[in-house]
Structures are given as C-alpha cells and as structure tokens.
C-alpha positions as CSV (number, residue, x, y, z in Angstrom):
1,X,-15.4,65.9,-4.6
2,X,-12.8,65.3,-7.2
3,X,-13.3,62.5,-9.7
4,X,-11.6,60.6,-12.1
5,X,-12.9,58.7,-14.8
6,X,-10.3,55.9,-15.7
7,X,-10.0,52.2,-17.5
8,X,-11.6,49.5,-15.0
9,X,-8.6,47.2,-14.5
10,X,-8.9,43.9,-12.5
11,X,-7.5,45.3,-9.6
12,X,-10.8,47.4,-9.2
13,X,-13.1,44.0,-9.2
14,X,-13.6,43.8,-5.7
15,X,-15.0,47.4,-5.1
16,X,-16.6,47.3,-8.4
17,X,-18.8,44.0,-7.6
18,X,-19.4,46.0,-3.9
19,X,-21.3,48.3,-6.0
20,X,-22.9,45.7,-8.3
21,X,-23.9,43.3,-5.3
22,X,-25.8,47.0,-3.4
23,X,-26.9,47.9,-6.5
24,X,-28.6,44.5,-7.0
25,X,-29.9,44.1,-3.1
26,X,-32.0,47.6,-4.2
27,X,-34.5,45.2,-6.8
28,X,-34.0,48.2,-8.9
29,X,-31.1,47.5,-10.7
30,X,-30.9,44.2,-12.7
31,X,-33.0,40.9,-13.0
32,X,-29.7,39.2,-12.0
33,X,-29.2,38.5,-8.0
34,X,-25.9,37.8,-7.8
35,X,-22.8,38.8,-9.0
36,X,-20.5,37.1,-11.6
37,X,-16.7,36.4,-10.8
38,X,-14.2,38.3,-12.8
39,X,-13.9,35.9,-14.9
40,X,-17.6,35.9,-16.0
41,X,-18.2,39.6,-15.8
42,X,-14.7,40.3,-18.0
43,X,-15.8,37.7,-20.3
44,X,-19.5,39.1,-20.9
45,X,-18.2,42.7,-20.9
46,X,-16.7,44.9,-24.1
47,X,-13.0,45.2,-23.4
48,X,-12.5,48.3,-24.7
49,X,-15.5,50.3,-22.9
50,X,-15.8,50.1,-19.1
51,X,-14.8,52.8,-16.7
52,X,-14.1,53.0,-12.9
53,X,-14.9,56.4,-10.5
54,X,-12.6,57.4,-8.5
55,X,-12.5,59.8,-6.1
56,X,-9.5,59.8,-3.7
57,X,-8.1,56.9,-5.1
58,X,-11.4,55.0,-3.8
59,X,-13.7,53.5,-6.2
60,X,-17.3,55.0,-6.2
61,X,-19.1,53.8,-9.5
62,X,-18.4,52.0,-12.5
63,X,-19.8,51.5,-16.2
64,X,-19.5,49.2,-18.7
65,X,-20.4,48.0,-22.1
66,X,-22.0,44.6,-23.0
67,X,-22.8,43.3,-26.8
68,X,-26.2,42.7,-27.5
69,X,-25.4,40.5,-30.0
70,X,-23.0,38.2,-31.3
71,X,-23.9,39.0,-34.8
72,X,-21.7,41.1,-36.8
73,X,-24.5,43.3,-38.1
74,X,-24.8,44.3,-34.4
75,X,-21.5,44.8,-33.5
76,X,-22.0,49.1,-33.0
77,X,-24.7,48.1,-30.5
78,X,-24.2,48.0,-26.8
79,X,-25.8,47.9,-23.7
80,X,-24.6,50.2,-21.0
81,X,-24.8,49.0,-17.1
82,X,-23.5,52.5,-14.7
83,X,-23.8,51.3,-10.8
84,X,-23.0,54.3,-8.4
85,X,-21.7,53.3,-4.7
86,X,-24.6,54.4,-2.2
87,X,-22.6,57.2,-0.6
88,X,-21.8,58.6,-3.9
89,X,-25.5,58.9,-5.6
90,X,-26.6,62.2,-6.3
91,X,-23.4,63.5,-6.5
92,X,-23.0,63.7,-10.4
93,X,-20.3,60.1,-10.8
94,X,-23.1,58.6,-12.8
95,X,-23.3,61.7,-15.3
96,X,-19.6,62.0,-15.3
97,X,-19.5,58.1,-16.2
98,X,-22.6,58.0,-19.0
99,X,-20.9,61.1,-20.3
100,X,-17.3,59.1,-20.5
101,X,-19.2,56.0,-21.4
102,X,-20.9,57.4,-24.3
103,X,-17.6,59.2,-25.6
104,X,-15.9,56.0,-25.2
105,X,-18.5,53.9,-27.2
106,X,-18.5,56.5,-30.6
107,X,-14.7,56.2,-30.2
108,X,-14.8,52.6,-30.6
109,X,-17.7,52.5,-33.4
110,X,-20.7,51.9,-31.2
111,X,-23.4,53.8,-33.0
112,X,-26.6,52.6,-31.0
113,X,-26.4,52.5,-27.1
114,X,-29.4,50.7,-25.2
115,X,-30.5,50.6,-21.8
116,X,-33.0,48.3,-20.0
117,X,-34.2,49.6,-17.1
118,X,-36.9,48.8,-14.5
119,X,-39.6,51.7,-14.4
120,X,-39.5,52.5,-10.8
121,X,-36.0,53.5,-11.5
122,X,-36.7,56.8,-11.9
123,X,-33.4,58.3,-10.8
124,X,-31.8,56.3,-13.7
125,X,-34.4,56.9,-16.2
126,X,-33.9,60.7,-16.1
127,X,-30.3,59.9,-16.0
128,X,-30.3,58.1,-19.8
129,X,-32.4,60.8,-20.3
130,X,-30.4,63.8,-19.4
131,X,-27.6,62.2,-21.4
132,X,-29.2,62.1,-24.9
133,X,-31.4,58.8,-24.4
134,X,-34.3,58.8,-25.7
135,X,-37.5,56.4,-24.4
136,X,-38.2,53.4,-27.5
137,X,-40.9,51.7,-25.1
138,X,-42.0,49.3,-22.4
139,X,-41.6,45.8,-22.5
140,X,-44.6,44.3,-20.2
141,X,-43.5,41.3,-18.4
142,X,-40.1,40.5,-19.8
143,X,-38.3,38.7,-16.7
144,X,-39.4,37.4,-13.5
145,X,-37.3,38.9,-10.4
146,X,-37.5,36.5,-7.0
147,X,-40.5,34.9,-8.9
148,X,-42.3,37.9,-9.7
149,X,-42.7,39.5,-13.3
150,X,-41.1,43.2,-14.2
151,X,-41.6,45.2,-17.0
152,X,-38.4,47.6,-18.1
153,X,-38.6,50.9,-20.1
154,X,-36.1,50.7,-23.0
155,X,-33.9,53.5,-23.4
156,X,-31.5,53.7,-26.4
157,X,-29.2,56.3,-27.8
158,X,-27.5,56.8,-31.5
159,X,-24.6,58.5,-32.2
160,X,-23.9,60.8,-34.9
161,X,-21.4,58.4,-36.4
C-alpha cells in the first residue's frame, strides 16, 4: 500500500469525521460521542499541524493537534488525536502519521506532545509508545463515558527543542 502523508484540507472533512465517528462507536477512542462540524473541529484544532492518509487518493487516517491551553506559557504544548479507518489498522498509517505528526509539531515550536488515552487501548498505547512517548501516569476516574467512569493513561512526549 502506498501512502501519503499530506495537509488535511476541508475537502477531506467528510472521510475524516467517517473515521472519527468509527473511531468513537469503538468506546475506545474519546469521551466525546459525537462528532463536531467543520466548523467546530477546525476551530478547536492547531492550523498548522493536522495531516490526512492517503492511499490511492482515498483517505485512510488522520491526525491532528489541539492546544491544551490557552495560555501563552503553554503554547509548545499539544495534544495529538491519530484515528486510523478500520480497513487500514495494522497496516503502519498510524506510525507513518505520529511520525509526521511529531515532525510537524518541533517544526512549529511544540516542545511537549501529550496524549490521553483510555487503558484498554492497547494498540494505541504501544503506538505513543513506539514513537518516543513515554507513560507520565493514570488518571483514575477522570470522565464519565455513556454514564460510566474511565480512567486514561497519560502519555506525553518532549522534543529536543
């Protein structure tokens, strides 16, 4: 399969919530349960970090940046989000996408990368992992999904910058 990692344009919104929406229907990949519109998601997202997949001009995965903060002392931290179509898992586009994402992010000054994800996620776990992030800890009942409380293990990354 040949892939390329490119700049997630609007015109990609409709595969790229696909993803998000199956992604979300798992219970493994977000407290959220339903998608933004563009609108929202462009609005909460860092404009100058989020990729698209492709493979044969069809979108299979996507990754993006979000500020954690709106403070300017945090403004080289991030929070990565990397959704992989079903079809496509397994088959290295979420590797090739941290890989880009993280290249992208020291690039643009983001020195600390941070990921919040649900512990029975293992596939994504060793993912952050195998990229350079490294485990800061479990936070024990931080969100209720369809009225029942999760923990997530938060993963973070720093660059060299």
């Amino acid at each position: 399969m040949k892939l390329e990692i490119t700049k997630l344009q609007p015109a990609h919104w409709d595969k790229v919530c696909e993803i998000y929406l199956a992604g979300l229907g798992t219970g493994l990949a977000s407290f959220e349960t339903e998608a933004p519109s563009w609108e929202q998601w462009d609005a909460a997202h860092s404009s100058s970090v989020r990729l698209v997949a492709l493979s044969e001009g069809l979108v299979t995965g996507w990754a993006a940046l979000s500020p954690t903060s709106a403070r300017a002392v945090y403004a080289g931290v991030a929070e990565v989000s990397v959704y992989v179509a079903q079809a496509r898992r397994g088959q290295g586009v979420g590797r090739a996408l941290l890989e880009q994402l993280i290249a992208q992010s020291e690039q643009n000054g983001i020195w600390t990368l941070q990921a919040s994800i649900f512990p029975e996620n293992e596939t994504s776990i060793a993912l952050h992992k195998g990229c350079g992030f490294r485990e800061v800890g479990r936070r024990e009942r931080i969100g209720k999904l369809n009225g029942n409380w999760r923990d997530t293990i938060l993963l973070e990354r720093r660059s060299a910058l």
